[in-house]
C-alpha positions as YAML, in Angstrom:
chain: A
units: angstrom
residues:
- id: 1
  name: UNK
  ca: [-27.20, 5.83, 10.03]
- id: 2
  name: UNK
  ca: [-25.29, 3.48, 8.29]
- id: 3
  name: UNK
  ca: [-25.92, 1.39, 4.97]
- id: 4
  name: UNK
  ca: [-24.77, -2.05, 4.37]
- id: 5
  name: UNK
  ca: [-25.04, -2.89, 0.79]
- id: 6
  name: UNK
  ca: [-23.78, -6.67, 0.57]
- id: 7
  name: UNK
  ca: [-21.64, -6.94, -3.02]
- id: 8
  name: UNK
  ca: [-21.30, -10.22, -2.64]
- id: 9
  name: UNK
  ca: [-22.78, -13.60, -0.12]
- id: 10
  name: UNK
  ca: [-20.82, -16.46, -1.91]
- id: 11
  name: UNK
  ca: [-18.94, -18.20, -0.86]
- id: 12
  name: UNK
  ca: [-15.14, -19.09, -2.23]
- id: 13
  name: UNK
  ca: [-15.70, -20.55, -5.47]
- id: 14
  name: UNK
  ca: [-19.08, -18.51, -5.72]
- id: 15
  name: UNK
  ca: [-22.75, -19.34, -7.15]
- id: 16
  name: UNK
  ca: [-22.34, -20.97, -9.69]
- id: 17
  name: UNK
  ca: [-19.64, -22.94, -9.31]
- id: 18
  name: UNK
  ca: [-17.37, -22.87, -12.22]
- id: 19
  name: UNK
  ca: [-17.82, -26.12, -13.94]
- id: 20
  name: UNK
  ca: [-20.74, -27.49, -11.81]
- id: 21
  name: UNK
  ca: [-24.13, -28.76, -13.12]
- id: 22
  name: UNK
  ca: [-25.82, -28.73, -10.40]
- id: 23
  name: UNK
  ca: [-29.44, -27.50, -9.53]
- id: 24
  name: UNK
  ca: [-28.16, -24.54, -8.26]
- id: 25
  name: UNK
  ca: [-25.84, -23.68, -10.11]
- id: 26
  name: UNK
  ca: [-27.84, -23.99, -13.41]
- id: 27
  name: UNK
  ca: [-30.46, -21.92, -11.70]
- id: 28
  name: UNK
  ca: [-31.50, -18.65, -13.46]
- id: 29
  name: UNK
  ca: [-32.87, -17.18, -10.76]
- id: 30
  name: UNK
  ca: [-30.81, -13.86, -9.82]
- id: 31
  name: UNK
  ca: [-31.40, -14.97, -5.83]
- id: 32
  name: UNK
  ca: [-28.96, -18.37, -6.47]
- id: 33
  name: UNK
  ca: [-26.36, -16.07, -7.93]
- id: 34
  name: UNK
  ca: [-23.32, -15.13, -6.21]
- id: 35
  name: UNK
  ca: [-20.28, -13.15, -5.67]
- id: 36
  name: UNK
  ca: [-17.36, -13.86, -3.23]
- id: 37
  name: UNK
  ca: [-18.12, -12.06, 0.17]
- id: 38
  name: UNK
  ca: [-17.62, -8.84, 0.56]
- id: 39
  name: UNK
  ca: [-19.64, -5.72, 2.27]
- id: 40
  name: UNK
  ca: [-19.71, -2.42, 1.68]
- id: 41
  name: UNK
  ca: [-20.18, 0.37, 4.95]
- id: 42
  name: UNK
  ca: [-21.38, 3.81, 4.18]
- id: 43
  name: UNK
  ca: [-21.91, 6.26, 6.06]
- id: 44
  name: UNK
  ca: [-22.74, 10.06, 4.16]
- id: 45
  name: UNK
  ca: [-20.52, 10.58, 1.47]
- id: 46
  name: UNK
  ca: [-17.67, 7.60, 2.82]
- id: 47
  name: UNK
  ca: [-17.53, 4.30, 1.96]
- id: 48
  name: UNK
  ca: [-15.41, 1.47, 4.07]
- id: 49
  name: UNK
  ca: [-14.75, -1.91, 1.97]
- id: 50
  name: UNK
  ca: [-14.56, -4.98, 3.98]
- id: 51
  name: UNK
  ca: [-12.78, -7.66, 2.20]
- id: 52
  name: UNK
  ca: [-11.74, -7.61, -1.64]
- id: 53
  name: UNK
  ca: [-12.05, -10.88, -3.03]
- id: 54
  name: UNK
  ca: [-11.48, -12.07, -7.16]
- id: 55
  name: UNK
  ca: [-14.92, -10.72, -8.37]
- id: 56
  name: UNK
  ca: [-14.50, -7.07, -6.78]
- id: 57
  name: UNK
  ca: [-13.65, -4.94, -9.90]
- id: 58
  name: UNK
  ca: [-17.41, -6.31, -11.00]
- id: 59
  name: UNK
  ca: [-18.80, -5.66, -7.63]
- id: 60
  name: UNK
  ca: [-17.76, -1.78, -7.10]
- id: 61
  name: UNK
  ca: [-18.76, -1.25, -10.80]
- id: 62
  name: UNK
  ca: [-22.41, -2.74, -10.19]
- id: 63
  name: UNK
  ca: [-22.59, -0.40, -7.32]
- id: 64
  name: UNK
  ca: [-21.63, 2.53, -9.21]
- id: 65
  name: UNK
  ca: [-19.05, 3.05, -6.28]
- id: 66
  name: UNK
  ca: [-16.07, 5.43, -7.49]
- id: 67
  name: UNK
  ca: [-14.47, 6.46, -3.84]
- id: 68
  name: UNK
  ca: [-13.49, 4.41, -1.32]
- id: 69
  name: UNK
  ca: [-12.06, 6.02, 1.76]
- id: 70
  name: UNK
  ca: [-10.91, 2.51, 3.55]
- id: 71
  name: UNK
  ca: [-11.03, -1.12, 3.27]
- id: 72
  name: UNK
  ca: [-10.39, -3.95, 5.99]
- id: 73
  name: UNK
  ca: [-8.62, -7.66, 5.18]
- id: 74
  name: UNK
  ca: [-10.75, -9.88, 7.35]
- id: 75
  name: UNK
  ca: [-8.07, -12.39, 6.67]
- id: 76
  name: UNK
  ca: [-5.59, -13.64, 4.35]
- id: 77
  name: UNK
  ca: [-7.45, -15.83, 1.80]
- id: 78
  name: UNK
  ca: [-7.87, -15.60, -1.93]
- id: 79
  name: UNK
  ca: [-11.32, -14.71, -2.03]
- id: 80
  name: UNK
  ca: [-11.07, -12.06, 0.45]
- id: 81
  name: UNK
  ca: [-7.66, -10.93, -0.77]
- id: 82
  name: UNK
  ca: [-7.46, -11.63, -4.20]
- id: 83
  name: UNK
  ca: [-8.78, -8.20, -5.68]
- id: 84
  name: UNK
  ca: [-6.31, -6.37, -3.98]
- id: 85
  name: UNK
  ca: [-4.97, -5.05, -7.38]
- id: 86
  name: UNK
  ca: [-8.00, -3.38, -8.60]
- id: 87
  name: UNK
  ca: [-8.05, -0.97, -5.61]
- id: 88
  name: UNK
  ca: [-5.17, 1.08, -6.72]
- id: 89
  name: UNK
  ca: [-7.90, 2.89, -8.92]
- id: 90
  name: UNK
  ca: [-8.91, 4.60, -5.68]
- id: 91
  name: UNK
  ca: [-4.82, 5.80, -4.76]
- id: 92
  name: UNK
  ca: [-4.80, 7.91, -8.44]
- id: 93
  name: UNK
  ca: [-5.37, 11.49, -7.94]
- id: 94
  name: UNK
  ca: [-6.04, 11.41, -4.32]
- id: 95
  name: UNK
  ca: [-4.04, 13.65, -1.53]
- id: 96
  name: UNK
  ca: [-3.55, 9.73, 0.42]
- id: 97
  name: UNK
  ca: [-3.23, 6.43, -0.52]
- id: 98
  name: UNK
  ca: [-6.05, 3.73, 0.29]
- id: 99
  name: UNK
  ca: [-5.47, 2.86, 3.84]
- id: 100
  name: UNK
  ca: [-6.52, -1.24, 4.43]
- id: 101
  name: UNK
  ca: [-6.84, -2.31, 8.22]
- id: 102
  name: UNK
  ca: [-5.75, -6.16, 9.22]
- id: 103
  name: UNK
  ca: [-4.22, -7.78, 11.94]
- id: 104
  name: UNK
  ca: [-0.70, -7.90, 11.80]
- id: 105
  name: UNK
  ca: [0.21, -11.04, 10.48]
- id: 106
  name: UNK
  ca: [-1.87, -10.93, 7.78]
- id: 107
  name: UNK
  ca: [-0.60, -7.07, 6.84]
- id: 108
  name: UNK
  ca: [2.52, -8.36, 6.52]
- id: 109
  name: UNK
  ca: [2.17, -10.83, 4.60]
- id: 110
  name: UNK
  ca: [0.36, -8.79, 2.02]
- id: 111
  name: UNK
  ca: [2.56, -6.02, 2.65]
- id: 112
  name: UNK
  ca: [5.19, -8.29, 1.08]
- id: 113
  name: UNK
  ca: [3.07, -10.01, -1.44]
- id: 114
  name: UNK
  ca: [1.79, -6.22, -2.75]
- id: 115
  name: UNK
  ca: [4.90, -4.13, -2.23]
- id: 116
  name: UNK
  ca: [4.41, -2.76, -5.44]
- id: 117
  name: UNK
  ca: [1.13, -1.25, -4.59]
- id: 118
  name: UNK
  ca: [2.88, 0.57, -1.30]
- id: 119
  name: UNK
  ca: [5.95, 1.62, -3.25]
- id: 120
  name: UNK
  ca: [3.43, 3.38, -5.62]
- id: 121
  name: UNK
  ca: [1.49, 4.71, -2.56]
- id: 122
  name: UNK
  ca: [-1.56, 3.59, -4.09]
- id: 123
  name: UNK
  ca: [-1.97, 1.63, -0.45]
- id: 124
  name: UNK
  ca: [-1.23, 2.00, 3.00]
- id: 125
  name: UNK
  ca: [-1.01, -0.63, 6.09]
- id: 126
  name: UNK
  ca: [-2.58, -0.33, 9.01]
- id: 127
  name: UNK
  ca: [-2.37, -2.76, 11.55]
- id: 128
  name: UNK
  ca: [-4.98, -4.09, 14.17]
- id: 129
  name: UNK
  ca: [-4.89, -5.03, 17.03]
- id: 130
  name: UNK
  ca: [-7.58, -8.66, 17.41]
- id: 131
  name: UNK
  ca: [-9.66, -6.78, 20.03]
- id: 132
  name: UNK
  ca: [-9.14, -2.87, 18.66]
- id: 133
  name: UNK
  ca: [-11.16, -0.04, 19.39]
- id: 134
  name: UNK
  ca: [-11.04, 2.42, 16.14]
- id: 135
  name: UNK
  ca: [-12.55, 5.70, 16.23]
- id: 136
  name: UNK
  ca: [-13.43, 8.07, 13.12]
- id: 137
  name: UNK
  ca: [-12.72, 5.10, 9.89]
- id: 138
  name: UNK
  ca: [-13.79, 7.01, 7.46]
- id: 139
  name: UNK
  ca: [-16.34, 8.69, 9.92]
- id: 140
  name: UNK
  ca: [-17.21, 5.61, 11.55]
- id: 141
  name: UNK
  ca: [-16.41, 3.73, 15.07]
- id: 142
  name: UNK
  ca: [-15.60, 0.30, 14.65]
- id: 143
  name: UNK
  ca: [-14.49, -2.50, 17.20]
- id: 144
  name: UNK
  ca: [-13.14, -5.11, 16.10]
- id: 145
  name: UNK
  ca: [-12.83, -8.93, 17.60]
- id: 146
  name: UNK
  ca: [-10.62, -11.79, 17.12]
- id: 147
  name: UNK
  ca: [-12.36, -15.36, 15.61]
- id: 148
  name: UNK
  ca: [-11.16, -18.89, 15.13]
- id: 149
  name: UNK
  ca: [-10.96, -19.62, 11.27]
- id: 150
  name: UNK
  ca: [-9.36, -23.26, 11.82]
- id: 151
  name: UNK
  ca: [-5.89, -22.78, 10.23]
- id: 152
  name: UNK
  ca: [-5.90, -19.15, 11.38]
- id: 153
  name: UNK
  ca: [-7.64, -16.20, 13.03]
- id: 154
  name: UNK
  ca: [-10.00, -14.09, 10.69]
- id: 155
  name: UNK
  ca: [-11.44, -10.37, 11.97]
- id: 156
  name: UNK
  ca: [-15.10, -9.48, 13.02]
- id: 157
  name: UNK
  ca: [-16.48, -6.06, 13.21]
- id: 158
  name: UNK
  ca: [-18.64, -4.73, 15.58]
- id: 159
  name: UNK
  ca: [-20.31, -1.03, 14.51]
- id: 160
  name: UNK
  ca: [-23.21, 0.27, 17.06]
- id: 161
  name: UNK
  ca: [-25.71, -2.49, 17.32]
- id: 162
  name: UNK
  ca: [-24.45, -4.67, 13.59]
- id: 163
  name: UNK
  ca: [-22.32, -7.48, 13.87]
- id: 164
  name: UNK
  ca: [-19.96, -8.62, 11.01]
- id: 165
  name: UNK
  ca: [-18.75, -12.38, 11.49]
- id: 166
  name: UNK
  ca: [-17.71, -14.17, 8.59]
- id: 167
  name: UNK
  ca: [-15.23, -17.03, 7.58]
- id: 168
  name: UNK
  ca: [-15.35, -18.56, 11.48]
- id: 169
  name: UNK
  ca: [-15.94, -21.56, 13.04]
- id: 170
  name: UNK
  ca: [-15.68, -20.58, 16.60]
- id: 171
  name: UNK
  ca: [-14.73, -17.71, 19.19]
- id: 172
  name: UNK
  ca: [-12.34, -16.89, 21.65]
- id: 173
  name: UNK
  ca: [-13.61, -16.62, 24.96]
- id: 174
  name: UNK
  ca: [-12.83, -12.53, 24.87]
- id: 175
  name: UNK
  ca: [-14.69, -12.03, 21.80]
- id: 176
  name: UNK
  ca: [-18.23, -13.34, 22.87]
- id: 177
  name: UNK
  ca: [-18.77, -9.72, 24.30]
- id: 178
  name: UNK
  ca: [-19.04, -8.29, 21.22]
- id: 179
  name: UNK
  ca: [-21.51, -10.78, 20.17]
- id: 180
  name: UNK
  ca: [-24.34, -10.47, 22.49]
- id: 181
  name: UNK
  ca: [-27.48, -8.83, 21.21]
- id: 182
  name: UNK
  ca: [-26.72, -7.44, 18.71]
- id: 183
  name: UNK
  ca: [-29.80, -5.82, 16.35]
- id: 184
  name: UNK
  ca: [-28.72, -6.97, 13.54]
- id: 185
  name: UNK
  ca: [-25.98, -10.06, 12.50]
- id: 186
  name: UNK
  ca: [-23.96, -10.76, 9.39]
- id: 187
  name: UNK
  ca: [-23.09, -14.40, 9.92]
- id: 188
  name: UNK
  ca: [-21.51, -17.09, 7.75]
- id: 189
  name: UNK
  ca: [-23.22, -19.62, 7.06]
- id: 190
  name: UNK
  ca: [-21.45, -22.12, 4.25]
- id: 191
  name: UNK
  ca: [-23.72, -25.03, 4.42]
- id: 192
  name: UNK
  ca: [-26.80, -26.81, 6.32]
- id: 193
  name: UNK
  ca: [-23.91, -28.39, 8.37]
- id: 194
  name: UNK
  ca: [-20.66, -26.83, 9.10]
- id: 195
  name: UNK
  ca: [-17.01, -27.82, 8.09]
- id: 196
  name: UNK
  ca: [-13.73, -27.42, 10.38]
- id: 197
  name: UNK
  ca: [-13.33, -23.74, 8.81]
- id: 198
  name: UNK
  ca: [-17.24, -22.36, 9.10]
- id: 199
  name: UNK
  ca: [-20.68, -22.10, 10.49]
- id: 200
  name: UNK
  ca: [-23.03, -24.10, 9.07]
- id: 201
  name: UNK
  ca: [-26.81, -23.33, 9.71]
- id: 202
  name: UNK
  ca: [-26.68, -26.02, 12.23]
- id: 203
  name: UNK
  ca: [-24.30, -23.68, 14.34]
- id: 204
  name: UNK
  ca: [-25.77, -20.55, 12.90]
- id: 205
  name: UNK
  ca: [-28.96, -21.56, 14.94]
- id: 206
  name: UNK
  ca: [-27.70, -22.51, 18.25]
- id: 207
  name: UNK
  ca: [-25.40, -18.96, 17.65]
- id: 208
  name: UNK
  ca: [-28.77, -17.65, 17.44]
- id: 209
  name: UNK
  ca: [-29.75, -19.20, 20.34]
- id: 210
  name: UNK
  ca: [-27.14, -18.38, 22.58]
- id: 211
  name: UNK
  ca: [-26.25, -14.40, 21.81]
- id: 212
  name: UNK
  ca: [-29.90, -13.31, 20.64]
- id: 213
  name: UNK
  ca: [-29.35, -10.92, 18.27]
- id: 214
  name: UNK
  ca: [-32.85, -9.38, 17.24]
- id: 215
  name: UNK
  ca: [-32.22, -9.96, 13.21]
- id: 216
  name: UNK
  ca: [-29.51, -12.52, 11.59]
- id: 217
  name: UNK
  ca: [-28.46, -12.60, 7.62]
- id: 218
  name: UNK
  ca: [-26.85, -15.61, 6.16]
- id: 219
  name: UNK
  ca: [-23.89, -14.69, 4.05]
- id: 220
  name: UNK
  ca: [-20.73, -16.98, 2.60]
- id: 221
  name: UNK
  ca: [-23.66, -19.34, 0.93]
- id: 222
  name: UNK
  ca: [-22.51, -22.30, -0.95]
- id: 223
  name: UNK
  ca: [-23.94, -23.78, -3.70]
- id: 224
  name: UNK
  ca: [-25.52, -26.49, -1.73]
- id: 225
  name: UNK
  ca: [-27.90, -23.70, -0.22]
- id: 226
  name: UNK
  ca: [-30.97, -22.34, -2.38]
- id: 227
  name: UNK
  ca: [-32.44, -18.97, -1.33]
- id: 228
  name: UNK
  ca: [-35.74, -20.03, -1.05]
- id: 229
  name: UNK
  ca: [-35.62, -23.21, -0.03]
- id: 230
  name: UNK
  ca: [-33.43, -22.67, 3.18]
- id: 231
  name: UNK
  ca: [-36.03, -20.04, 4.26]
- id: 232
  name: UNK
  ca: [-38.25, -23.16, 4.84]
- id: 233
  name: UNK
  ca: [-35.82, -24.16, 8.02]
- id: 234
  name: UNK
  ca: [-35.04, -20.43, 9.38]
- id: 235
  name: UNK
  ca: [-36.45, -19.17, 11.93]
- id: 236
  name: UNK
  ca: [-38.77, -15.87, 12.06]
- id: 237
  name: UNK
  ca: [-35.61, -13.71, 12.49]
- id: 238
  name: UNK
  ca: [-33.68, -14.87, 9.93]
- id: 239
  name: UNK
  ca: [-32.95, -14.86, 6.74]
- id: 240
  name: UNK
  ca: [-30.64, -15.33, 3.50]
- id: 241
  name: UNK
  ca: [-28.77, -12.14, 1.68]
- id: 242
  name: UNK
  ca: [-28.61, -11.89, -1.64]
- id: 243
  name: UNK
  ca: [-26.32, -9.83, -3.82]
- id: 244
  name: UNK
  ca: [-26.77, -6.28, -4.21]
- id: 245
  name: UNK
  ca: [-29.11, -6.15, -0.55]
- id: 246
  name: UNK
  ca: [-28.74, -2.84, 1.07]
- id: 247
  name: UNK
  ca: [-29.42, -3.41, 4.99]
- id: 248
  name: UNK
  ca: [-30.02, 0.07, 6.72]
- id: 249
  name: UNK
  ca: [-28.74, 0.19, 10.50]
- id: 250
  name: UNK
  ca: [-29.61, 3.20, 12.76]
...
């Protein structure tokens, strides 16, 4: 059994957006508020980060998380990236350094960026091949799949019967194996319509359509989307995260 606890469903700038009077983003409702995406995998006693964006110091500390036995770079952008420096809490007084999974592009370009962190050995690279099979992370299997982010290729993760896709706009033609039903679906979904770089709901239903996964959360929200009132247009097996969720998986 895994659990998924979502620490944050925002999207780049976040909800609220810095500066931004909108309805939205004035909203006090703790359901419009959000963190830049970022998931958390446990399984026992071991917990697998996926993506470490500018608000993850807050995140981990509203979890109460103080181990981390991996973490995984979907892809080279600030808000999955940018937190990088507050992991080298979890390379102090350990036996090993934090190991982070990517592709290899993108681990060497962080590699370079970060060399301080390695040096220190409060990180370690490991790189990924797009389609990679990866038994025992931190006690869990993981397969992972290559997707089309526009300007560049971001990672999925398939685990058992969950699906991570975030930050994509479309699939190569080997990855839609990894897609099909699926029990439950972590998908991005930026805005009612979609952009060059990501699913919009528009695409998020006719995904929904097409691979028929039995449940689908929205994650990567905007703040163009209210919690509630996008439930209006979702169908029965869908549904909005919010920050903080915890999604159990068998």
């Amino acid at each position: 059994m895994l659990e998924i606890t979502i620490l944050g469903c925002g999207a780049s700038l976040g909800v609220p957006v810095l500066a931004c009077k909108c309805r939205i983003c004035m909203s006090t409702d703790p359901y419009n508020k959000r963190a830049r995406p970022s998931i958390l995998i446990s399984k026992a006693d071991k917990n697998i980060l996926v993506d470490f964006g500018l608000d993850v110091r807050m995140q981990l500390m509203r979890e109460n998380i103080t181990s981390l036995d991996a973490a995984i770079l979907t892809h080279d952008h600030a808000d999955h990236v940018g937190g990088i420096d507050d992991l080298r809490v979890f390379g102090y007084d350990t036996d090993d350094a934090l190991s982070i999974y990517s592709d290899p592009k993108t681990i060497d370009i962080i590699s370079n960026r970060y060399n301080y962190m390695i040096k220190e050995k409060r990180i370690k690279m490991s790189k990924l091949d797009g389609y990679e099979s990866i038994h025992n992370i931190a006690g869990v299997d993981i397969q992972f799949f290559e997707q089309d982010h526009y300007s560049m290729k971001s990672l999925g993760l398939r685990i058992g019967d969950f699906v991570y896709t975030n930050d994509v706009i479309a699939y190569p033609v080997e990855s839609e194996k990894f897609l099909m039903n699926a029990k439950t679906c972590v998908i991005d979904c930026m805005d009612y319509t979609s952009t060059l770089a990501h699913f919009g709901l528009d695409k998020v239903l006719l995904w929904n359509e097409k691979y028929r996964p039995e449940f689908v959360w929205l994650t990567n929200m905007s703040h163009t989307i209210d919690y509630f009132e996008i439930q209006k247009q979702l169908p029965s097996n869908m549904k909005p995260l919010y920050d903080g969720q915890k999604i159990i998986v068998h």
